[in-house]
N, C-alpha and C positions, 0 to 999 in steps of 0.2 A: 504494500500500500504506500502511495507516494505521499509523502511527508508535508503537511502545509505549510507555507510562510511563519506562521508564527509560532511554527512548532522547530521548526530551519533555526530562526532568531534566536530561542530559549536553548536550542541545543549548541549554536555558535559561543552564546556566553558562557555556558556551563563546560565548554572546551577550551574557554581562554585560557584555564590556569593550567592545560598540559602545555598549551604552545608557549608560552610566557618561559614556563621552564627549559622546553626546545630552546630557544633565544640564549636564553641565561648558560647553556652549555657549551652554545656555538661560540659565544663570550668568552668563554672559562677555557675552551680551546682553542682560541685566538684562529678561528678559522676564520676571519674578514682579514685578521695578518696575511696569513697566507695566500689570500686570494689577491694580496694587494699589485701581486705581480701579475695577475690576470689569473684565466679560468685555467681548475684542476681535477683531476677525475674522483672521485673518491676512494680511489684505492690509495694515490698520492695522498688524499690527506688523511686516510687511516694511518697509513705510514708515518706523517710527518708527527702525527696526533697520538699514537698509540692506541687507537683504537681499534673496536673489530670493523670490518669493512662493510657487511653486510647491515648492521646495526646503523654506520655513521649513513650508509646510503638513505635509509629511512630519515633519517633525522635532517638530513639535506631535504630530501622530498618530500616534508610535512614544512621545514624554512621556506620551499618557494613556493607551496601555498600561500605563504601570508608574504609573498614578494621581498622577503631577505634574502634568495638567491634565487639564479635564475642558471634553464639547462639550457646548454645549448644543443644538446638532438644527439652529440657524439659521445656522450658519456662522462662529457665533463661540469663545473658549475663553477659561475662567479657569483662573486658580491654584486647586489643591485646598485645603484648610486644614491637612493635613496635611506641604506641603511649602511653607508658608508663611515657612520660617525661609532659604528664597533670596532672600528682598529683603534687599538690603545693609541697611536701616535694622531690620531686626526684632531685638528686645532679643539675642535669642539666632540671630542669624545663623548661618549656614554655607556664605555665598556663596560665601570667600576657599577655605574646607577641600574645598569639594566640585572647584572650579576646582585646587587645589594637587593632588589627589588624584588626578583622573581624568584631568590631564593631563600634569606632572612626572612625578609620582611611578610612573604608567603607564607611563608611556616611559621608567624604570628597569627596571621588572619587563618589559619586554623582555627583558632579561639576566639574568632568573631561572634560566633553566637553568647562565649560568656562576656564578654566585651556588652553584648546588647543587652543583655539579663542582669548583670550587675553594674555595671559604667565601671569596672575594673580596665585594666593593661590584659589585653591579648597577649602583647608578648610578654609579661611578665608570666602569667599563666602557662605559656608552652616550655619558656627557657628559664622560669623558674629565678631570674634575677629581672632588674630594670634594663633599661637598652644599653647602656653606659655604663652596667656595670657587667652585662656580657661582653659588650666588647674589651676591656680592661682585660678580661679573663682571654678570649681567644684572639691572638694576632690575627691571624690571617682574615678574622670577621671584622676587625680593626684596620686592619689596611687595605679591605675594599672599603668598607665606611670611609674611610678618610679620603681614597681613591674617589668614590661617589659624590661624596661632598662638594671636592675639588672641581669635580666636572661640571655641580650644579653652580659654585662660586662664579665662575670665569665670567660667562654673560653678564651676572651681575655686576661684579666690580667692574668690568666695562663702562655698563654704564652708568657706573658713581664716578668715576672719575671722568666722563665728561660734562657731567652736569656740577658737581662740589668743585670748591676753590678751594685744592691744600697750598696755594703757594706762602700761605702767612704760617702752616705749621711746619714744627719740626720733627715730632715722636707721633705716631699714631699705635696706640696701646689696642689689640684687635681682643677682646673680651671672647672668650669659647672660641678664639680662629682657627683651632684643627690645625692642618698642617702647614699652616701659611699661604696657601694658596692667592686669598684674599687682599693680604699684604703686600704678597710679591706683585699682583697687578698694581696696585695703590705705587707701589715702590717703584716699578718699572716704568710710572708713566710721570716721576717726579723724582728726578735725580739726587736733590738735597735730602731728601726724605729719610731716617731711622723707623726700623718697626719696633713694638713687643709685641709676640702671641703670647696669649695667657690661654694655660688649657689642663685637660688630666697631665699628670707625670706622664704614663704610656703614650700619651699621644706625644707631646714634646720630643720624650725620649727618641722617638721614630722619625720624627718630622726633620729636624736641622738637616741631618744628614742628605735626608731626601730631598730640601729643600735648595740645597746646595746646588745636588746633580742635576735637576732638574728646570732651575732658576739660572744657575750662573753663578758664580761668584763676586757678578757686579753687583746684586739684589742680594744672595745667599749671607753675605757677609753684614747687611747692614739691617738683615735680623736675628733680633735674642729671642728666644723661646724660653718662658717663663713658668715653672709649670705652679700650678697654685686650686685650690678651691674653688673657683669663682662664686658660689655663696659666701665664702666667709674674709676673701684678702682681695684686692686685685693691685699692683702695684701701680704708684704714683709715675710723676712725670711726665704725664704723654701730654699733648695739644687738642688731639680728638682722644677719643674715646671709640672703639667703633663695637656695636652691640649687633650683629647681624645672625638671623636667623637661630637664636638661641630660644625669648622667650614662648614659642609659640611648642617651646618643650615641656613646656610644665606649668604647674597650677599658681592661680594667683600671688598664692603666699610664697611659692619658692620666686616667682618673677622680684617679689618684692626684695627678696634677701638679697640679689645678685645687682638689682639695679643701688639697694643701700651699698652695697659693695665698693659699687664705681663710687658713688657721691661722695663717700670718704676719701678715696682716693684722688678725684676732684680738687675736696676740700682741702688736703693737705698739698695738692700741687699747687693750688691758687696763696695757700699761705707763704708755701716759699718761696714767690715768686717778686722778684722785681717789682716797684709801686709802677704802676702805667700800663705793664704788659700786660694782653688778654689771656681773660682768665680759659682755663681749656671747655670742650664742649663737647658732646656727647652726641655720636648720630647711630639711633636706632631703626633697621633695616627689617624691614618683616614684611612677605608677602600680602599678609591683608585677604585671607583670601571671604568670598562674596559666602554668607551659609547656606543659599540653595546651587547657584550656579558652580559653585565647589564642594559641595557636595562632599565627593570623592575623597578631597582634599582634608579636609574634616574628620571625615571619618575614619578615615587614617591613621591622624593623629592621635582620636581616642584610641584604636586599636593599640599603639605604639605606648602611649604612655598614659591612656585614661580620660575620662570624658574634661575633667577641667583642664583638659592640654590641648581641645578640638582645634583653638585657633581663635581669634577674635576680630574683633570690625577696628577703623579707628576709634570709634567712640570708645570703644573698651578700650586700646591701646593710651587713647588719650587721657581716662580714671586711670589706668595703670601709674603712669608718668607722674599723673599731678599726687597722688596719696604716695609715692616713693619720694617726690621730695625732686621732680624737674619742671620744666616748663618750659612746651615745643615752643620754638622760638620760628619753625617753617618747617611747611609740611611739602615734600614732594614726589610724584608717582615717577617712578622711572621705567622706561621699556621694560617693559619684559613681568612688572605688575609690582613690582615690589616698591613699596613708599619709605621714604627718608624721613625721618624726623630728627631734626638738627634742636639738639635741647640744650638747656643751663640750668644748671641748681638753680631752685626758688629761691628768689631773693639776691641772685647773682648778678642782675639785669643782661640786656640786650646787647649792649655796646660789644 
């Protein structure tokens, strides 16, 4: 009996999360690598891959179903151009995000349904710890995170630094920056410029090195990786302050402890400063995302870390700020959806 429309539809969805995983292995075997040099047979890339032949030809032929590669009639297969951004070296990868996604973050939304029944952490539920404190425990779950992170960064700080004017600062202190990714665009597109990343021990510990190889030792060199709490310390010194994509991790009350964090640190930068020089400032980066048309987005977040971690409006972000003790001083959406908030401690003024 031939199958109707909208039984096609419900059966397409309830198949997405085998493909997703297809993706996430072609990922994890760097076969868009290989293919970089043009089309291979699948015997070639069982070989190159270690896998079995018969298996990876499947797993090719279920990829150009959903147009991640395409045959060419003689036994062989390339990469399409449209999912060309799976090679680890492409400007705008998404090797790390797709591998994070469809295979962590997957094996969260297992626990969707207690996620929905209790407004608990999905993934605390499967993995038995918080996100962050699994990845502390496993590396290699740790250096795609950071990997994915990085991938999702790059756009971003693009376009902060062509809309922000760092040419009055000198330190930008990057609050949760992971591996530096962040910094190093910030750093790269302004010569004078010093970072800090403040982040876990583990992640620091991993980051310099990497940030080095990967950076240059024109940008590598002129940052320090700080590892520290950020609820309880953040260090002084910097000019900005940069808070990007951190609180939309967690519930009201831990948002508050992290933003008291920075204001301290503020506060005693602006005390030891020179009379006349401006006092430093704080820009807070968060998607924003809309809670129908992101939906997705959202509900994600509960999954990850619990229903008061969904995400919030600016209204919310802007109660946030003003009961932590800032006050946006300008508010701006940047390409790609994520909005700027350039803030000062209350009572700091505007100048």
């Amino acid at each position: 009996m031939e199958a109707l429309p909208d039984q096609m539809q419900i059966a397409r969805l309830a198949a997405g999360g085998c493909f997703s995983r297809a993706l996430a292995t072609a990922a994890r075997l760097g076969i868009a690598d290989l293919m970089d040099g043009g089309a291979l047979s699948h015997h070639v890339l069982a070989e190159r891959t270690g896998s079995d032949p018969d298996v990876l030809l499947r797993l090719l032929q279920v990829l150009a179903l959903g147009g991640v590669v395409e045959h060419d009639g003689n036994g062989a297969f390339a990469m399409t151009e449209a999912f060309a951004a799976l090679r680890s070296d492409h400007p705008r990868s998404l090797r790390n995000f797709c591998i994070l996604t469809a295979e962590t973050y997957d094996d969260a939304f297992g626990a969707l349904p207690h996620t929905v029944r209790t407004g608990e952490s999905g993934f605390r539920q499967v993995f038995g710890v918080p996100l962050y404190e699994y990845l502390e425990a496993d590396p290699e779950a740790g250096r795609i995170f950071d990997g994915a992170m990085s991938e999702l960064a790059r756009p971003v700080v693009a376009a902060l630094v062509r809309r922000h004017d760092f040419s009055s600062v000198n330190t930008v202190v990057d609050v949760g920056g992971g591996d530096g990714t962040t910094l190093a665009g910030i750093l790269a597109a302004h010569e004078h410029l010093r970072g800090v990343c403040v982040d876990r021990p583990g992640v620091c510990a991993r980051a310099g090195e990497a940030l080095r190889a990967s950076a240059g030792p024109r940008i590598g060199e002129r940052v320090t990786f700080h590892p520290a709490d950020i609820f309880e310390e953040v260090p002084a010194g910097g000019d900005r302050y940069l808070l990007k994509n951190v609180l939309h991790d967690w519930p009201p009350e831990r948002c508050e402890r992290v933003l008291a964090s920075i204001g301290r640190a503020m506060r005693r930068t602006a005390e030891a400063r020179e009379p006349g020089l401006a006092p430093p400032r704080l820009l807070v980066l968060e998607p924003l995302p809309d809670q129908e048309s992101d939906a997705a987005h959202v509900l994600f977040r509960m999954v990850m870390c619990g229903k008061d971690a969904g995400g919030f409006g600016e209204g919310d972000l802007r109660g946030l700020l003003q009961r932590s003790g800032f006050v946006p001083v300008r508010v701006e959406r940047l390409a790609g959806g994520h909005h700027v908030f350039e803030c000062v401690p209350d009572g700091a003024g505007q100048g």
